[in-house]
Structures are given as structure tokens and as C-alpha cells.
Backbone atoms as SQL, in Angstrom:
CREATE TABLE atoms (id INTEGER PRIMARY KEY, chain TEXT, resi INTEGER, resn TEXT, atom TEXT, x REAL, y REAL, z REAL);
INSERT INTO atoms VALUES
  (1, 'A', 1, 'UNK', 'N', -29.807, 180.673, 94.151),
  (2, 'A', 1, 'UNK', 'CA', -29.607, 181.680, 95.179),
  (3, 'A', 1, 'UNK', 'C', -28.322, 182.458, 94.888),
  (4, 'A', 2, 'UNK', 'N', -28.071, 183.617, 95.075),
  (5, 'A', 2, 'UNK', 'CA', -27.066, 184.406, 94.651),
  (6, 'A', 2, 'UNK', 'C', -27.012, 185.267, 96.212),
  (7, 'A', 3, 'UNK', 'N', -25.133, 184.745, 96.011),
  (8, 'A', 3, 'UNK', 'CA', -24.538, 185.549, 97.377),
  (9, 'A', 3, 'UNK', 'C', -25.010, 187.089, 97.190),
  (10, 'A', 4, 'UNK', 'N', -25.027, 187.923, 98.781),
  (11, 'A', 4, 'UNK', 'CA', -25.074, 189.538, 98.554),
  (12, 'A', 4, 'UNK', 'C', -23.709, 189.803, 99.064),
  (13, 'A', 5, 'UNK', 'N', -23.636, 191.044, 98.756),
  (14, 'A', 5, 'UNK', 'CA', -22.186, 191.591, 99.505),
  (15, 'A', 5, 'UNK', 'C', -22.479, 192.867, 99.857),
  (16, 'A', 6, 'UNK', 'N', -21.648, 193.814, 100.480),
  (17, 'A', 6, 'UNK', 'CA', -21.956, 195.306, 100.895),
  (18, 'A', 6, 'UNK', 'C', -21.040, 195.929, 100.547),
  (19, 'A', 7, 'UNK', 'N', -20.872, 196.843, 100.027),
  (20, 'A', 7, 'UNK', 'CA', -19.639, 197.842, 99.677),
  (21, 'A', 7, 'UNK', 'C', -19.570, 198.731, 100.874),
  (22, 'A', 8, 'UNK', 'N', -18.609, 198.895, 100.809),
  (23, 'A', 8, 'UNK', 'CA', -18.408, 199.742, 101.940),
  (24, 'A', 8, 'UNK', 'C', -18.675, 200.495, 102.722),
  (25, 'A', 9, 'UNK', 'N', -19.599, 201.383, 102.320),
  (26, 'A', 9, 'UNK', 'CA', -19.791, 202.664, 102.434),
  (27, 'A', 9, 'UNK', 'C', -21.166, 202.094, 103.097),
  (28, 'A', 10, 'UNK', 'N', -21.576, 201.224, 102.785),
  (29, 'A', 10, 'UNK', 'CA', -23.268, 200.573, 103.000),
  (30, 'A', 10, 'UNK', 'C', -22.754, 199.820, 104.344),
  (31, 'A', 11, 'UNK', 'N', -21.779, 198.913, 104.229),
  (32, 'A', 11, 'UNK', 'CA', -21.679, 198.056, 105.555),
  (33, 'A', 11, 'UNK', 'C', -21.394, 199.030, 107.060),
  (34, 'A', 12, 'UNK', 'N', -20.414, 200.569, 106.756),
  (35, 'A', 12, 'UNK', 'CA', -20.450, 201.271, 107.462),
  (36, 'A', 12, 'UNK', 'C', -21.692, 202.135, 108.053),
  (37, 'A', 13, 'UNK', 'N', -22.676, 201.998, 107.050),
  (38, 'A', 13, 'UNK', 'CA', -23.948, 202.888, 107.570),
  (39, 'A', 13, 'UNK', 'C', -24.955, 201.536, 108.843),
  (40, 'A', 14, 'UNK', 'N', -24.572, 200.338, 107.897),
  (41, 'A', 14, 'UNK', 'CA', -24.936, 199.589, 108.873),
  (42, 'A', 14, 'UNK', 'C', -24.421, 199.230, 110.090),
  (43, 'A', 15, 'UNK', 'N', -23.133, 199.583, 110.515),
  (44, 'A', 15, 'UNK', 'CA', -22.397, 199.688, 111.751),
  (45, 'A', 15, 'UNK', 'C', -22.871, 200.244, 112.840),
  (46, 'A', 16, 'UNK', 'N', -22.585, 201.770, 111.774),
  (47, 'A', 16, 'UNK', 'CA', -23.027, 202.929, 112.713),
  (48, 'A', 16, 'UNK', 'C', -24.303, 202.958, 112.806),
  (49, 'A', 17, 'UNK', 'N', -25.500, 202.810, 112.293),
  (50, 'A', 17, 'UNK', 'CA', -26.605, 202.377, 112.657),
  (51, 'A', 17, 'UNK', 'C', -26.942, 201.249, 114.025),
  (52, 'A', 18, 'UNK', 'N', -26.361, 200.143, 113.777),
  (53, 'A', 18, 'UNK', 'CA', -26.232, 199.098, 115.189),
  (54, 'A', 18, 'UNK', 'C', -25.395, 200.151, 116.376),
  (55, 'A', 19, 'UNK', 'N', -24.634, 200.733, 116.017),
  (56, 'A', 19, 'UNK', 'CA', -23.873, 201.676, 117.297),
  (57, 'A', 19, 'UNK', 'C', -24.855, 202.598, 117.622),
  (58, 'A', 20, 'UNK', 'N', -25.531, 202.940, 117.194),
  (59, 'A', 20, 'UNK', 'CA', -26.814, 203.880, 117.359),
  (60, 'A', 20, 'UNK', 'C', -27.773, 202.998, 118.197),
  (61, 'A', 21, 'UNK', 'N', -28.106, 202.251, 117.466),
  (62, 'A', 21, 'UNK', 'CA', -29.706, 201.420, 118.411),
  (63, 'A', 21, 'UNK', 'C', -28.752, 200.743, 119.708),
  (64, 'A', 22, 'UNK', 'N', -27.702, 199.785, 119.493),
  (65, 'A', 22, 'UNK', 'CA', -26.753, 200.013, 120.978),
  (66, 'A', 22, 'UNK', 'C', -27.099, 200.763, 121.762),
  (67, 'A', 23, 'UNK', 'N', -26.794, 202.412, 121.362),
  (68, 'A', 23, 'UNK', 'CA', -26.359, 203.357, 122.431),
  (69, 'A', 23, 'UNK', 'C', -27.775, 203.511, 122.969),
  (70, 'A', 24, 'UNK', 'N', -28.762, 203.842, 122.108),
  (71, 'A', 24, 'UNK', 'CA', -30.155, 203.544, 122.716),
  (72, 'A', 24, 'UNK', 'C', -31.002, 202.833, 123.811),
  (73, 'A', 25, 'UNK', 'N', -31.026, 201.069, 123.761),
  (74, 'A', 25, 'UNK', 'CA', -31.058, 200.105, 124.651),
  (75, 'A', 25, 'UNK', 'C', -30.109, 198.498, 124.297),
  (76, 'A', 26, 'UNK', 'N', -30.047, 198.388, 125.260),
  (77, 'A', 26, 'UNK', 'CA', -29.105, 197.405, 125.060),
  (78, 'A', 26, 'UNK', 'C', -29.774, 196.236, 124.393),
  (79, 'A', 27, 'UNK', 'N', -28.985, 195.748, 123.540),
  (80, 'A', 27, 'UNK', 'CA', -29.483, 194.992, 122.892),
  (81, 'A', 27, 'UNK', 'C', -29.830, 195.186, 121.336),
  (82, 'A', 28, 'UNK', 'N', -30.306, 196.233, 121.431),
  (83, 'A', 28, 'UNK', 'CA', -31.489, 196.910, 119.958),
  (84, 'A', 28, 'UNK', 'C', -30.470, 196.994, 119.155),
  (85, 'A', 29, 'UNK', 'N', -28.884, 197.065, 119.222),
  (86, 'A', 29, 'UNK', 'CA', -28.373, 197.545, 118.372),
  (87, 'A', 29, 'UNK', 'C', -28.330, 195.559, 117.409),
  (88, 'A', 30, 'UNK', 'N', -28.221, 194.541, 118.560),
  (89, 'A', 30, 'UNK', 'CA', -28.307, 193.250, 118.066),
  (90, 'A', 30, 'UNK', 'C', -28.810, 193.025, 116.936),
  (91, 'A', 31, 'UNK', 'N', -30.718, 193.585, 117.626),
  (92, 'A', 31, 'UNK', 'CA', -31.602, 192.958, 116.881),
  (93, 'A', 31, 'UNK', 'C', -31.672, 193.950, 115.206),
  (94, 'A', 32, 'UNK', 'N', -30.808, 195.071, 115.293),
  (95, 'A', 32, 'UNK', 'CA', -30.908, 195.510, 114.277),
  (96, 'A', 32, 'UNK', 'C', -30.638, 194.360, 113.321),
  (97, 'A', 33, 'UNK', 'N', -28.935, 194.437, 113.568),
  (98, 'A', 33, 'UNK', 'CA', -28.175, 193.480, 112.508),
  (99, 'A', 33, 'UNK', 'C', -28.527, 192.179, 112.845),
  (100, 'A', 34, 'UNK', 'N', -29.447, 191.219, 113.014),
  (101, 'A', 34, 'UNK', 'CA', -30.515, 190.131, 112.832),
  (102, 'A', 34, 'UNK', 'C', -31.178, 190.901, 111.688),
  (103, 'A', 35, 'UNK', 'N', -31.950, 191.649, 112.052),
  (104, 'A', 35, 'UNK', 'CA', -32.992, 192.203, 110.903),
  (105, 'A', 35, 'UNK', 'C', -32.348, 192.519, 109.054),
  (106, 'A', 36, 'UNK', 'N', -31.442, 193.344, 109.633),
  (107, 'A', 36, 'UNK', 'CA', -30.969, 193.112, 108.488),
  (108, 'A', 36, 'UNK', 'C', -30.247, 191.762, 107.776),
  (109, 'A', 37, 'UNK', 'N', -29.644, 191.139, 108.670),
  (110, 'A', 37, 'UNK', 'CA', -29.796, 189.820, 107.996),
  (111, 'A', 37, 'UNK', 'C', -30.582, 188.974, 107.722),
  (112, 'A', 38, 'UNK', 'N', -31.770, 188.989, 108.343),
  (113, 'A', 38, 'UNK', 'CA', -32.834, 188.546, 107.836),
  (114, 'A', 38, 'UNK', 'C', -33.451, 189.178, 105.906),
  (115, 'A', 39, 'UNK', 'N', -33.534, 190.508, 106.083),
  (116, 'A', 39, 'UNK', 'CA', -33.198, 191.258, 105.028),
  (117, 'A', 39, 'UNK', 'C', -32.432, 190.847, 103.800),
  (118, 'A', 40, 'UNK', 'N', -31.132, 190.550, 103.933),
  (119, 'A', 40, 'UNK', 'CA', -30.073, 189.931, 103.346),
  (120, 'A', 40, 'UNK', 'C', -30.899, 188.371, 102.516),
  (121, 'A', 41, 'UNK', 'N', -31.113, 187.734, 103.679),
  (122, 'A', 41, 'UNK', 'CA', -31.155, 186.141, 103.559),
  (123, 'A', 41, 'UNK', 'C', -32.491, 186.126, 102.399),
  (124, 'A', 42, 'UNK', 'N', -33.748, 187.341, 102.706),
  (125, 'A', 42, 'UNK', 'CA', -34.814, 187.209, 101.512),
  (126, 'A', 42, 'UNK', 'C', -34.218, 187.537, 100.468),
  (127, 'A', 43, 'UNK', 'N', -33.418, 188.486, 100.231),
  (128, 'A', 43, 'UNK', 'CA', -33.062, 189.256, 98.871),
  (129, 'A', 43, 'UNK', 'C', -31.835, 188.472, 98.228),
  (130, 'A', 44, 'UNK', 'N', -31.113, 187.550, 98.991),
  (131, 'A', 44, 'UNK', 'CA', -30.533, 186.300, 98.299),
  (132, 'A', 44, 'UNK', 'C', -31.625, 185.131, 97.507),
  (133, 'A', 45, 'UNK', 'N', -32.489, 185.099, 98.625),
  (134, 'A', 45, 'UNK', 'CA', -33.231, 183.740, 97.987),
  (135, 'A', 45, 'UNK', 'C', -34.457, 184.050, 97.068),
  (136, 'A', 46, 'UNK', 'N', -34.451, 185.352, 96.852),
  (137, 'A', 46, 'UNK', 'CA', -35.429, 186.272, 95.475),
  (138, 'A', 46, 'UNK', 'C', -35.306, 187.824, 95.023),
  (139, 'A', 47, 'UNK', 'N', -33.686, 188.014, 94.505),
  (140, 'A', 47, 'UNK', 'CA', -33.669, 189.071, 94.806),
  (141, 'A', 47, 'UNK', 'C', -34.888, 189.856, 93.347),
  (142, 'A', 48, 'UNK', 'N', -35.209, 189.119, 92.778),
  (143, 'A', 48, 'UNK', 'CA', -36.082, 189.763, 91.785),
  (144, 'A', 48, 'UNK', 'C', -37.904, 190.428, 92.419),
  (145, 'A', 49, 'UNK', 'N', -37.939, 189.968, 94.253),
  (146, 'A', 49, 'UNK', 'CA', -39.194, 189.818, 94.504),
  (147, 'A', 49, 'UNK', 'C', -39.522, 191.605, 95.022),
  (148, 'A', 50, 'UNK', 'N', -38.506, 192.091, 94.859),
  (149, 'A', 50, 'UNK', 'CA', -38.703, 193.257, 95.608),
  (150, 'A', 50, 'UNK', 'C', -38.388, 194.471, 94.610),
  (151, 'A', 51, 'UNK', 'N', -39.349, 195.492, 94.347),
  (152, 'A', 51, 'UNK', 'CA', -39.626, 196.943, 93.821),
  (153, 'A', 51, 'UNK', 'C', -38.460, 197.498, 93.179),
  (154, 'A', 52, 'UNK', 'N', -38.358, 197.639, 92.241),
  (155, 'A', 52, 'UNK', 'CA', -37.101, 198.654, 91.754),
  (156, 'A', 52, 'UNK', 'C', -37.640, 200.371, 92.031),
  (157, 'A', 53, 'UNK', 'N', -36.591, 200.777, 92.302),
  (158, 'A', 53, 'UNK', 'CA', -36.969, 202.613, 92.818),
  (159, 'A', 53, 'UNK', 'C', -36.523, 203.234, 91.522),
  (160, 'A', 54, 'UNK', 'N', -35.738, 202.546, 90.586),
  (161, 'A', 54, 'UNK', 'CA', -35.130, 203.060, 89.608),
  (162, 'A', 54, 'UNK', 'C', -34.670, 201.903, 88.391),
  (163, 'A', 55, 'UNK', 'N', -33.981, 201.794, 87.491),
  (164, 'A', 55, 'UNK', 'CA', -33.854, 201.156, 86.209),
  (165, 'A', 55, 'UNK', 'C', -33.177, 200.065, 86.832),
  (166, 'A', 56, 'UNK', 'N', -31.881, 199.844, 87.783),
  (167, 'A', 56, 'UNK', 'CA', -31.545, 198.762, 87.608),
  (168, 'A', 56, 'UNK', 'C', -31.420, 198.968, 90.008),
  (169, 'A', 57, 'UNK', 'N', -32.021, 199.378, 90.649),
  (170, 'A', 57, 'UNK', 'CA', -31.306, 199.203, 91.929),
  (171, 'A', 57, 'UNK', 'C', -33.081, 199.114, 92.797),
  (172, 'A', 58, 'UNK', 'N', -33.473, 197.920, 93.290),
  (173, 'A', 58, 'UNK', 'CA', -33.620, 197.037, 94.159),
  (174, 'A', 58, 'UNK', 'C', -33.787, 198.138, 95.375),
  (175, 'A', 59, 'UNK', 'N', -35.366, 197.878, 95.995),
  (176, 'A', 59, 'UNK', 'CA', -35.107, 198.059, 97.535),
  (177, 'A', 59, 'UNK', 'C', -36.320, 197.327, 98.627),
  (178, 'A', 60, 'UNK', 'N', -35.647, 196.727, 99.351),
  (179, 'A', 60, 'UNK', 'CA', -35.737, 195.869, 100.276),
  (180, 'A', 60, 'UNK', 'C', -36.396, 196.555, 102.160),
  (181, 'A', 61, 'UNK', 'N', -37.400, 196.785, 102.586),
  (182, 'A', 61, 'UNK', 'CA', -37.312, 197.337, 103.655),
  (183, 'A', 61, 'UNK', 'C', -36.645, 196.192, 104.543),
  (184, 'A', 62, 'UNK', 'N', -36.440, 196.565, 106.264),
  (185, 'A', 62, 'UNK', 'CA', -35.851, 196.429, 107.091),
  (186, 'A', 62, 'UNK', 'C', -37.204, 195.914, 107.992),
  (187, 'A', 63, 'UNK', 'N', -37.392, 195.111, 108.483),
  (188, 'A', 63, 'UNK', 'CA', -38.535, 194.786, 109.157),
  (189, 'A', 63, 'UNK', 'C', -37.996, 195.777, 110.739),
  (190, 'A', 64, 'UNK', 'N', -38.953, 196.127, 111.354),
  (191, 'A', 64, 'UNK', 'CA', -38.732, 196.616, 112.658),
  (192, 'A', 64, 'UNK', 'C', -38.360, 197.815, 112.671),
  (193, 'A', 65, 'UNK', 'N', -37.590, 198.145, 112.260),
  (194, 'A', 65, 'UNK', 'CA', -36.306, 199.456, 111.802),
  (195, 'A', 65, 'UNK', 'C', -36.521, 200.171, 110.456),
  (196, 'A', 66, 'UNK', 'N', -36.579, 201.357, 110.823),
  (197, 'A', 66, 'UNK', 'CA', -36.935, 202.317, 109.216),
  (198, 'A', 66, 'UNK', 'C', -36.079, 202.128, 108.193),
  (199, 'A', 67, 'UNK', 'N', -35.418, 201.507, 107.720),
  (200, 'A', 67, 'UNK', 'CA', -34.476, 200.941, 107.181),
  (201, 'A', 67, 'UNK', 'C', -34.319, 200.249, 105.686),
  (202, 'A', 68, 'UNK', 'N', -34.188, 200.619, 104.886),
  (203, 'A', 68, 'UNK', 'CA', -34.308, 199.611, 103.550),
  (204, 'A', 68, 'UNK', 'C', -32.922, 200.082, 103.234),
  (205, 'A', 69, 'UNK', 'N', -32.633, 197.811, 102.464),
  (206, 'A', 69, 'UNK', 'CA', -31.495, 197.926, 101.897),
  (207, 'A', 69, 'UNK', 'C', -31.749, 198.464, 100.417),
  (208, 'A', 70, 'UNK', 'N', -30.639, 198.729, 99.537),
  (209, 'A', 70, 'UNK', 'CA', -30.525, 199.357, 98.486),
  (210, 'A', 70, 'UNK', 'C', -29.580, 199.135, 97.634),
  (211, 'A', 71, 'UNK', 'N', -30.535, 197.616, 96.784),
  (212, 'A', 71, 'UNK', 'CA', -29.055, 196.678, 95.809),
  (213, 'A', 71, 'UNK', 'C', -29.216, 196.548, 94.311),
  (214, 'A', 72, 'UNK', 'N', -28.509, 195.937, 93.729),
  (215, 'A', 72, 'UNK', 'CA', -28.221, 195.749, 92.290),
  (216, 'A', 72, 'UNK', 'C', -28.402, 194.387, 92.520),
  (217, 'A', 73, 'UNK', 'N', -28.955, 193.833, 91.183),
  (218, 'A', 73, 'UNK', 'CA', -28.399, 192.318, 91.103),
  (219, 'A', 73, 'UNK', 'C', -27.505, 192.204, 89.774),
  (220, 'A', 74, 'UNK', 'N', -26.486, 191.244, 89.765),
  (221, 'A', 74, 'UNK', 'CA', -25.826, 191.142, 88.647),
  (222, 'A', 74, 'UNK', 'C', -26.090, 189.235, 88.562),
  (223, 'A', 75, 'UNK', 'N', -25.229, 189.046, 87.570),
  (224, 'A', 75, 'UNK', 'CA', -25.077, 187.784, 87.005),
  (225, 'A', 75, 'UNK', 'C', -24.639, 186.804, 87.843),
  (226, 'A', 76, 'UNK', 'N', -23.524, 186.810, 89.152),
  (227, 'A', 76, 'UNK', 'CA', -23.567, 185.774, 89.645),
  (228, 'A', 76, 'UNK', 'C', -23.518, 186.323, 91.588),
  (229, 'A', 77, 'UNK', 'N', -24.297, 187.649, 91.341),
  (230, 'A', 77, 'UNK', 'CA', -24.094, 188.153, 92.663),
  (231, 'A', 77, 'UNK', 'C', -25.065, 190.195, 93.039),
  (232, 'A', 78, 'UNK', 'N', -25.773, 190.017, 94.402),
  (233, 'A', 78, 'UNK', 'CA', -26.024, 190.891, 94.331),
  (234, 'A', 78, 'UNK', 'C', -25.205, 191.754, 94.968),
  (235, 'A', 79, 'UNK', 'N', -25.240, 192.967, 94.881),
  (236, 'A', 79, 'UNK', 'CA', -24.457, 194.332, 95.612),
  (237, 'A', 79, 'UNK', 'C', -25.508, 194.894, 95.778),
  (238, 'A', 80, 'UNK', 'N', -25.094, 195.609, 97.704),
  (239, 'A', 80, 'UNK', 'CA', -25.805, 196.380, 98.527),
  (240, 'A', 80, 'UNK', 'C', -25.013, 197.402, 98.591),
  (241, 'A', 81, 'UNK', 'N', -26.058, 198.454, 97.647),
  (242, 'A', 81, 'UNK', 'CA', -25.182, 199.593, 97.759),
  (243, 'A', 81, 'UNK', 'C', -25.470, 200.900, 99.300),
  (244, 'A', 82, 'UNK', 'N', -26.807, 200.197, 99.665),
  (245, 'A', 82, 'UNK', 'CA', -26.693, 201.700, 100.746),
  (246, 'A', 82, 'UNK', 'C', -27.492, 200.234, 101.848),
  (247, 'A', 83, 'UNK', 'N', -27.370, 200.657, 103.054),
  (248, 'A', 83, 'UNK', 'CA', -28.388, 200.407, 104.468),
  (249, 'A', 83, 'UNK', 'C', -28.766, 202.131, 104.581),
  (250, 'A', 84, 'UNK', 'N', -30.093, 202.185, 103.953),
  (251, 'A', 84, 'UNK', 'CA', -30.577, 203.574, 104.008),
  (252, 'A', 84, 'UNK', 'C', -31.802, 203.923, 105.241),
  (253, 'A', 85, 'UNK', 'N', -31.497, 204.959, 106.042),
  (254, 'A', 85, 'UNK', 'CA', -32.392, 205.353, 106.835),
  (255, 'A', 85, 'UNK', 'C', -33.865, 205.797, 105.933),
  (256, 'A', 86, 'UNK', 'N', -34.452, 205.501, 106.000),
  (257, 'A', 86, 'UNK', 'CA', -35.757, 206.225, 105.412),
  (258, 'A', 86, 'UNK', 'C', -36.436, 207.604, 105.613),
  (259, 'A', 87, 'UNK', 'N', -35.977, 208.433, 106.113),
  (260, 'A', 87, 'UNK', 'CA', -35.853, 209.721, 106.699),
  (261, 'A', 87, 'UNK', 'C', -34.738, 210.150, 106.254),
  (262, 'A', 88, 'UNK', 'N', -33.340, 209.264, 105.423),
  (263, 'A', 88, 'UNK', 'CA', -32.783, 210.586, 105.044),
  (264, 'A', 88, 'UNK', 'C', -32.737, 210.854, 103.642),
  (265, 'A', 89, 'UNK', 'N', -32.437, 211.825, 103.458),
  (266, 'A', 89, 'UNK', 'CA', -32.134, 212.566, 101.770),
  (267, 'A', 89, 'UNK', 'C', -32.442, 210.906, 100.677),
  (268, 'A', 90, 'UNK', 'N', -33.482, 210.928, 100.077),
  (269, 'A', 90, 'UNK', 'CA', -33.314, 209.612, 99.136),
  (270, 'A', 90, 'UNK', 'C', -32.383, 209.467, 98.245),
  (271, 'A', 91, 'UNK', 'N', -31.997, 210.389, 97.681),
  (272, 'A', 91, 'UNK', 'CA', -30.857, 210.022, 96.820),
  (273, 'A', 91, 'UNK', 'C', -29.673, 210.447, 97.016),
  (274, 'A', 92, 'UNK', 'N', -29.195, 210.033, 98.478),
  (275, 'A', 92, 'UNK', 'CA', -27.573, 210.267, 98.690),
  (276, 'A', 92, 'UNK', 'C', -26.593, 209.085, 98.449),
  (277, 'A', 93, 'UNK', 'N', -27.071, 208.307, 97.814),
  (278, 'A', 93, 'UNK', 'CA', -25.995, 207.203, 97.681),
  (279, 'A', 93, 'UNK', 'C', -25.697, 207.177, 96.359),
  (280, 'A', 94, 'UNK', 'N', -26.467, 207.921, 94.987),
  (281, 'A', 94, 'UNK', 'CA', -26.499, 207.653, 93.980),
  (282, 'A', 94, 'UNK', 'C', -25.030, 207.469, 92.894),
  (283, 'A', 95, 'UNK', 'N', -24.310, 208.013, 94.089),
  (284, 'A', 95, 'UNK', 'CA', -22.878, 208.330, 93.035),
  (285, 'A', 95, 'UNK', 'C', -21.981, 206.767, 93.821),
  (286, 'A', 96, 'UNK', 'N', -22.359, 205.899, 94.184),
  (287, 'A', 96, 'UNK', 'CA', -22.001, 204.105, 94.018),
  (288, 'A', 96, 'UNK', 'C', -21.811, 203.562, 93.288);
């Protein structure tokens, strides 16, 4: 199993995303970040099981939530480079 991590820029989209479903109904912003950790917890325990969009970066949907994560795997660890809305621009994270 190989730890994930989030760079920055990804853990902030996932913030502001939970501050979003928050402001929405109470609660929803919770069950986001569950989901995505749920998310997290598959793509640790196989991150090879899920679609490459490109040569080396991984994507993972978001159960519930339009949402796919968007990672690398390396040698003793994966990196999440985006929590991407699925509605926006697909390739705005590319410069990570």
C-alpha cells in the first residue's frame, strides 16, 4: 500500500469545494471530504486500478460528487495533483 499526499493547490480545491457543499446544506460539505477519503483510501490500496488520462497521471472519480482525483504514482508514494470538478476546463492543472 503506498501513502497519498496532496499538494497544495489540490488540497485547497478540496477545501473550497467542502466550503461550497457546506454553504449548500449542512452537512454535504462533510460527506464530501468522507468521499473523497474514501477516494484516497482505494487509490492507496490499488493505485494501478484506475485509467490513466495521460502517460503518467491517474484519475480516480469521487463517488456522489462530480469530482475526480488527479494523481501520479511514484516509487514509494502517490501525489494528488488536482481534486478536479468535472465541469471544469480539463486541463487546468497541467503545469503541477
Amino acid at each position: 500500500m503506498k501513502q497519498a499526499r496532496f499538494l497544495l493547490p489540490a488540497e485547497h480545491e478540496m477545501l473550497d469545494s467542502m466550503l461550497y457543499y457546506q454553504h449548500q446544506a449542512e452537512g454535504l460539505g462533510h460527506d464530501f471530504l468522507d468521499q473523497v477519503a474514501e477516494a484516497v483510501r482505494r487509490i492507496e490500496n490499488n493505485p494501478e486500478a484506475y485509467p490513466e488520462i495521460n502517460k503518467t497521471v491517474h484519475r480516480c472519480l469521487v463517488r456522489r460528487f462530480p469530482f475526480a482525483l488527479l494523481y501520479k504514482i511514484f516509487c514509494d508514494e502517490v501525489v494528488i495533483l488536482a481534486v478536479m470538478h468535472l465541469k471544469r476546463h480539463p486541463s487546468y492543472w497541467l503545469d503541477r
